[in-house]
N, C-alpha and C positions, 0 to 999 in steps of 0.2 A: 504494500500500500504506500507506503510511503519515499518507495522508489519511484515512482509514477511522477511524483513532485519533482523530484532531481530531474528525470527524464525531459518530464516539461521545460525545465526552467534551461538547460542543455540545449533542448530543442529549437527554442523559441532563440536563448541568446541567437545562434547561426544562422537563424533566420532575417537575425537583427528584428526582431519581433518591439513593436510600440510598447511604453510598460499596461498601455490600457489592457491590451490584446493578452498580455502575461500574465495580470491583475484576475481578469476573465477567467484566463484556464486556469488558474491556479484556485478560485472559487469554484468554479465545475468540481476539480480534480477533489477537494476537499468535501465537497455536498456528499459525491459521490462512497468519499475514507469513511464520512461518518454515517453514511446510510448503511453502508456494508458491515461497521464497527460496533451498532446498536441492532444493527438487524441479530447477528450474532450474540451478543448480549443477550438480548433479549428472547432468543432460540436456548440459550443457556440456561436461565433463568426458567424458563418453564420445565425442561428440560430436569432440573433442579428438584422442582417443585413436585413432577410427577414423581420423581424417585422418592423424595421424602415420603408423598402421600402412598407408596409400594411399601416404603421403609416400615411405616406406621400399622399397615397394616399387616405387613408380616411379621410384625414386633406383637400383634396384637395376637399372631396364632400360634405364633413361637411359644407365648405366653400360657395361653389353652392347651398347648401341645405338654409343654411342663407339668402344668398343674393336673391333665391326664396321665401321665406317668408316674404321678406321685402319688395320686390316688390310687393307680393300678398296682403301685408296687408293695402299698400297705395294704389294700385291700387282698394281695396274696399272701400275705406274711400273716395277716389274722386267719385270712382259710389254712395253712400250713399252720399254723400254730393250732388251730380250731382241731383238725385234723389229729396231729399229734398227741394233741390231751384226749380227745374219744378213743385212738390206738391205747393208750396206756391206761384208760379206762379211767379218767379222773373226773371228765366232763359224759353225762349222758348222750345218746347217742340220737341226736334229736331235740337236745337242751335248747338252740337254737331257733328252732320250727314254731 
């Protein structure tokens, strides 16, 4: 982008160009840096935004996902424990029911 400017101002000296004429393109040439410069930004930025709102919500199953594994992992440990006390006959067989 901003070779474009040098190029110009290069260009134009050899052409012995008026400073109007120079003045000119070098306002084109810049409309143009900062259209291409915000356009990008601003693709970024959304760009940003959608990942965050993916982020957020993968954050939110990652979460569930957890808090299922932790329930499924005590909730085995009390059948295995439930289990082991009816084998050794401490706990009726049916105590639960």
């Amino acid at each position: 982008m901003y070779g474009a400017r040098i190029l110009t101002l290069v260009y134009l000296g050899l052409k012995k160009a008026k400073i109007r004429t120079v003045l000119v393109s070098l306002l084109i040439i810049h409309f143009f840096t900062i259209l291409i410069i915000v356009s990008i930004g601003w693709l970024a930025g959304k760009g940003f935004s959608y990942v965050a709102s993916i982020y957020k919500d993968i954050k939110i199953a990652i979460i569930v996902l957890i808090l299922l594994i932790i329930f499924y992992y005590f909730l085995k440990k009390l059948i295995t424990y439930y289990v082991s006390m009816v084998k050794k006959g401490r706990v009726k067989q049916g105590y639960l029911t």
